[in-house]
C-alpha positions in Angstrom: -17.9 -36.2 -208.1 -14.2 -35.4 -207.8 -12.9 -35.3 -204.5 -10.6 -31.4 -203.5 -7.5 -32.0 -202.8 -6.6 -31.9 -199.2 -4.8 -28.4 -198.5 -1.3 -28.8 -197.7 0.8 -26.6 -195.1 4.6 -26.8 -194.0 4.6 -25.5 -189.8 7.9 -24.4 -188.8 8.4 -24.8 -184.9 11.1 -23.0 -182.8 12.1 -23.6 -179.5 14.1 -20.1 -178.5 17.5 -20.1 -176.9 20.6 -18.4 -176.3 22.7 -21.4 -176.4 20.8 -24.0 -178.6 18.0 -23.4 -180.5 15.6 -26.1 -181.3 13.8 -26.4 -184.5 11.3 -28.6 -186.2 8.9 -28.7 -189.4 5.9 -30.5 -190.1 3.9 -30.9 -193.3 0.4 -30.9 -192.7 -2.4 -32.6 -195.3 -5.9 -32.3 -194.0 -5.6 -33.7 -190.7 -2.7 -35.5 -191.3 0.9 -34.5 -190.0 4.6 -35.9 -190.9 8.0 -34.9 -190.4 10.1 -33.0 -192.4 13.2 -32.2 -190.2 13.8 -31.2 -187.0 17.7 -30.2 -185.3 19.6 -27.6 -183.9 21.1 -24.6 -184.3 24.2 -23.8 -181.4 24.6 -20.4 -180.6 28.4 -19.4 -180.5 29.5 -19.1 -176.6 31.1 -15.8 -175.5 29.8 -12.5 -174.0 28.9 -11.1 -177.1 25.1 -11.3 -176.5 24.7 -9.5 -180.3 26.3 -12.3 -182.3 24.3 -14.6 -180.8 21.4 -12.8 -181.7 22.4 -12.4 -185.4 23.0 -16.1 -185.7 19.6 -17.0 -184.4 17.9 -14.3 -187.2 20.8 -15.8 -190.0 19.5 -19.3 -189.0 15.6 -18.8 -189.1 15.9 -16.9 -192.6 18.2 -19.7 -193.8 15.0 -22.7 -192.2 12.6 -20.0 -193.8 14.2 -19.8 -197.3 15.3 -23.6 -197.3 11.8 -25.3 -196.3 9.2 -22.2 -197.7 7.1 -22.7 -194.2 3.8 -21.2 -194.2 3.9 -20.4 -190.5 6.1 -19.8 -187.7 5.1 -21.2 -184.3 7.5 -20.4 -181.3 7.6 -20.9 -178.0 7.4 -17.8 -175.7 9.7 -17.7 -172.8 9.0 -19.3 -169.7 8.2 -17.2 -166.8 11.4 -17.4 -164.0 13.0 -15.8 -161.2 16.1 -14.7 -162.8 15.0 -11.4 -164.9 18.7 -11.5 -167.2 17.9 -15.0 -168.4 14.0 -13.7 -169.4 15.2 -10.9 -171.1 17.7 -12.4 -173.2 15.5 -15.3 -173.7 12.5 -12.4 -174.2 15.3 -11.1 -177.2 16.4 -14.5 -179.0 12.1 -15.1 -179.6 12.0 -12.1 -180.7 14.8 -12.0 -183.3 13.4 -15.3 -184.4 10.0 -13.3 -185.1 11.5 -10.8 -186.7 13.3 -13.0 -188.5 9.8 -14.6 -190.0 8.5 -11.2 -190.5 10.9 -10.3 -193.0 9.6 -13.5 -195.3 6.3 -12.1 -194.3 5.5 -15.5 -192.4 2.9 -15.2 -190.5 3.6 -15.9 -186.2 1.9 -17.8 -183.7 3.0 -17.9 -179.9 2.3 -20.6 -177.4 3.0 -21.2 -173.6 5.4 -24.1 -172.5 2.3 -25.3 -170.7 0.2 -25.2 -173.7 2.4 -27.1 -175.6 3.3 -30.1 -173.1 -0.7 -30.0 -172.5 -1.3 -30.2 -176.4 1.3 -32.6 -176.9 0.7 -35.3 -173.9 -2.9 -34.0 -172.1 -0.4 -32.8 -169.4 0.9 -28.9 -168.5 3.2 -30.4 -166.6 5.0 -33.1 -168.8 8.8 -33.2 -168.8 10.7 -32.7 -171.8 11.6 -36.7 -171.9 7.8 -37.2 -171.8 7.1 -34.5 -174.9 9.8 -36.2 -177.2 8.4 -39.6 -176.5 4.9 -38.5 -177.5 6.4 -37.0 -180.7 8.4 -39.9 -181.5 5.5 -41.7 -181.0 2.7 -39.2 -183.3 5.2 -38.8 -186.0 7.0 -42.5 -185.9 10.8 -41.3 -185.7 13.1 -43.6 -183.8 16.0 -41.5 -183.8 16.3 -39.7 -180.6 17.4 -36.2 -180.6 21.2 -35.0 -179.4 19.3 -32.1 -177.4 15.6 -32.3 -176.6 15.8 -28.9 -177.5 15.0 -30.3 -181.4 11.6 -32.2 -179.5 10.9 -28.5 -177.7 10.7 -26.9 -181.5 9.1 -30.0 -183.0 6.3 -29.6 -180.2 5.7 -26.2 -180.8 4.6 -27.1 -184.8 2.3 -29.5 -183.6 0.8 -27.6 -180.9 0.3 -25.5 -183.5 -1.1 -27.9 -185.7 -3.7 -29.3 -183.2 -4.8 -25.6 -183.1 -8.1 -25.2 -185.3 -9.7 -21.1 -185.7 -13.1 -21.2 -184.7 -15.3 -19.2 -185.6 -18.6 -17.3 -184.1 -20.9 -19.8 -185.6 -19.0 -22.6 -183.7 -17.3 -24.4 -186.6 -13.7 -25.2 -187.1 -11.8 -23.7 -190.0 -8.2 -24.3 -191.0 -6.2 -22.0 -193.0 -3.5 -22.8 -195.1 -1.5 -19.7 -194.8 -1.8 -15.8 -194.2 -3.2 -15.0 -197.5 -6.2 -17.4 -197.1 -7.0 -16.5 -193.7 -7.5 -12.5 -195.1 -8.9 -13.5 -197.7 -11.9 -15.2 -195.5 -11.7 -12.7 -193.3 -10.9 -8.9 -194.4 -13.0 -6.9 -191.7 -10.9 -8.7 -189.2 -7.9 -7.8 -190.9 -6.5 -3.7 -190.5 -5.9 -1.7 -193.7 -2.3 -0.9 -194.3 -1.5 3.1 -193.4 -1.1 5.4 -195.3 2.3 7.0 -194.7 2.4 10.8 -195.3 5.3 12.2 -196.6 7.4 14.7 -194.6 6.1 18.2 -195.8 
């Protein structure tokens, strides 16, 4: 009997930021996961938060249409004291969403805390402690300029270690948007019907 191939998937993680963005991609075989890339993307300083918002959407489309990801998984902002820094923080995730919309790439969000917790079994790891772990799992020596690569790295293996489970209390992994409607269409809304202006 011939064995199915093991289904394939390429995760693209982002760390948000209005300085440096972090990034990183991971193929996924089965339950197997390797490295593909992972870096940074500065932001241009200056007052001008605008620009810095179209370079983060100009550099996810350009990660999106180099690497073909199946799925974007981001980080969401972390919960502070200062309000200005959340809401441009609150904007640069969600250009980099809208960003994977337009490629119709489908978006999953995770907690800082989920993420260390995924990564090293602790919420409350440091970003020293997540990179090390990732070196480690995915056998890279280099060590990143800005952890901020290791934040976006972690995010696509959070989301990797992420399984669906269904009702009936089995695990299902899907490979992409397509297969997850496709398995489950009453879960899924209809598109609407637009009416046109009378």
């Amino acid at each position: 009997m011939q064995q199915q191939p093991q289904k394939e998937r390429i995760i693209l993680g982002i760390d948000p930021g209005t300085a440096v963005m972090g990034y990183g991609l991971i193929k996924e075989t089965g339950s197997k996961i390797e490295l593909i890339s992972l870096g940074i993307v500065k932001i241009p300083p200056g007052d001008d938060h605008m620009i810095k918002l179209q370079r983060i959407f100009e550099k996810t489309v350009a990660l999106i249409d180099n690497y073909h990801p199946d799925t974007l998984a981001i980080e969401a902002p972390f919960y502070g004291k200062n309000i200005q820094v959340m809401l441009k923080l609150g904007r640069a995730q969600g250009t980099a969403i809208a960003a994977a919309l337009s490629r119709n790439i489908p978006v999953n969000e995770y907690s800082p805390r989920k993420i260390k917790q995924s990564i090293t079994g602790n919420g409350n790891a440091t970003k020293e402690q997540v990179a090390a772990m990732l070196q480690r799992l995915l056998n890279f020596k280099e060590t990143p300029e800005f952890l901020d690569a290791t934040d976006g790295l972690a995010v696509a293996v959070c989301h990797s270690f992420q399984k669906i489970t269904t009702g009936r209390g089995s695990k299902i992994t899907y490979s992409g948007w397509e297969s997850f409607v496709k398995d489950n269409t009453q879960r899924v809304a209809s598109p609407l019907k637009i009416k046109k202006p009378l």
